[in-house]
C-alpha positions as a Markdown table, in Angstrom:
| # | Residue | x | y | z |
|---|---|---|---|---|
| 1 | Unk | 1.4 | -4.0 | 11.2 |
| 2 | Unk | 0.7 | -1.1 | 8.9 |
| 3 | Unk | 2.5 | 1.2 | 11.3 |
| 4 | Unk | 5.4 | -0.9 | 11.4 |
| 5 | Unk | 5.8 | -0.8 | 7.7 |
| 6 | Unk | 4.8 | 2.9 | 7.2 |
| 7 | Unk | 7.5 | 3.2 | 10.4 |
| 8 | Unk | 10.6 | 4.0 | 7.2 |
| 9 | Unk | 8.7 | 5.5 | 5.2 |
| 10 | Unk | 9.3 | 9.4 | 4.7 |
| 11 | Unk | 6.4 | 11.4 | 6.9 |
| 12 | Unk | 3.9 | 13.4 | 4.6 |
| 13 | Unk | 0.7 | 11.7 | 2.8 |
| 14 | Unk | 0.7 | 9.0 | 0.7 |
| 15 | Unk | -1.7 | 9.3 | -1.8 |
| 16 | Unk | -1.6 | 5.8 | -2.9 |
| 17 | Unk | -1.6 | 4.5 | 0.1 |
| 18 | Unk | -5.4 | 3.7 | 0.1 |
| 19 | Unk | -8.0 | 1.3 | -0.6 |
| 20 | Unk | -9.0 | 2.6 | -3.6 |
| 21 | Unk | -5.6 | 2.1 | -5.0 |
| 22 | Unk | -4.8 | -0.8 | -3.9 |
| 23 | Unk | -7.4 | -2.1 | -5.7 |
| 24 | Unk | -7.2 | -0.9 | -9.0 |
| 25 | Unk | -3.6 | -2.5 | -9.0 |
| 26 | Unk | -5.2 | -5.7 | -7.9 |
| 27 | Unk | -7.9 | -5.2 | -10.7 |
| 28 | Unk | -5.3 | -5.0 | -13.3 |
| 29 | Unk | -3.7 | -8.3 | -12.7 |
| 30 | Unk | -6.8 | -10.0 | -10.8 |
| 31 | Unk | -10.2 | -10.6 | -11.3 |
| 32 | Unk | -12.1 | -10.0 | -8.1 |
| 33 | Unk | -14.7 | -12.4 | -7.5 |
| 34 | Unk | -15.7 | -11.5 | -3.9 |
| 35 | Unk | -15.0 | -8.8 | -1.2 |
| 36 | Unk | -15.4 | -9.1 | 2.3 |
| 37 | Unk | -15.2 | -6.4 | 5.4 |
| 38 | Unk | -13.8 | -8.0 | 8.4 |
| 39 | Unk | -15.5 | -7.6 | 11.9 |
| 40 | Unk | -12.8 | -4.8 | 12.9 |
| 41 | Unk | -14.2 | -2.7 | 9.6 |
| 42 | Unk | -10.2 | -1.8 | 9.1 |
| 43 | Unk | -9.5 | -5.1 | 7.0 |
| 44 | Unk | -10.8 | -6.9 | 3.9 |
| 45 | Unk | -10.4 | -9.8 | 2.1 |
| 46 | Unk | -10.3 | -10.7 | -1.3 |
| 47 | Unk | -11.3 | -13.7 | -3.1 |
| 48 | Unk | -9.6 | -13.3 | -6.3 |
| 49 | Unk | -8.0 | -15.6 | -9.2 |
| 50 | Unk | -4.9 | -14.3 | -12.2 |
| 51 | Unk | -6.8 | -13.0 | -15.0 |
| 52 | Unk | -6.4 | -14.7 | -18.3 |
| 53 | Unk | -2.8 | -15.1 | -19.6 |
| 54 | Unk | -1.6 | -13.5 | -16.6 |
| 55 | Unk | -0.6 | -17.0 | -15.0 |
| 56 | Unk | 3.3 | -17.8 | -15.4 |
């Protein structure tokens, strides 16, 4: 799946295309409660709820 959606993106790096990233934009809007590597090792999951006065 990440191929596919990489497929239209202009070729080069993408520096914020990376875990690391990703979650500090989670952590600004969630708080993670829990992490988990999948068996693969290429995927986690995230058990996370809005922080406070984020919810609509």
């Amino acid at each position: 799946m990440v191929q596919k959606l990489l497929a239209h993106k202009r070729p080069g790096p993408h520096p914020d295309y990376d875990l690391g990233h990703f979650e500090r934009c989670l952590r600004e809007v969630f708080d993670i409660h829990r992490t988990e590597v999948l068996g693969s090792g290429t995927r986690v999951r995230y058990h996370a709820t809005p922080k406070q006065g984020m919810r609509g």
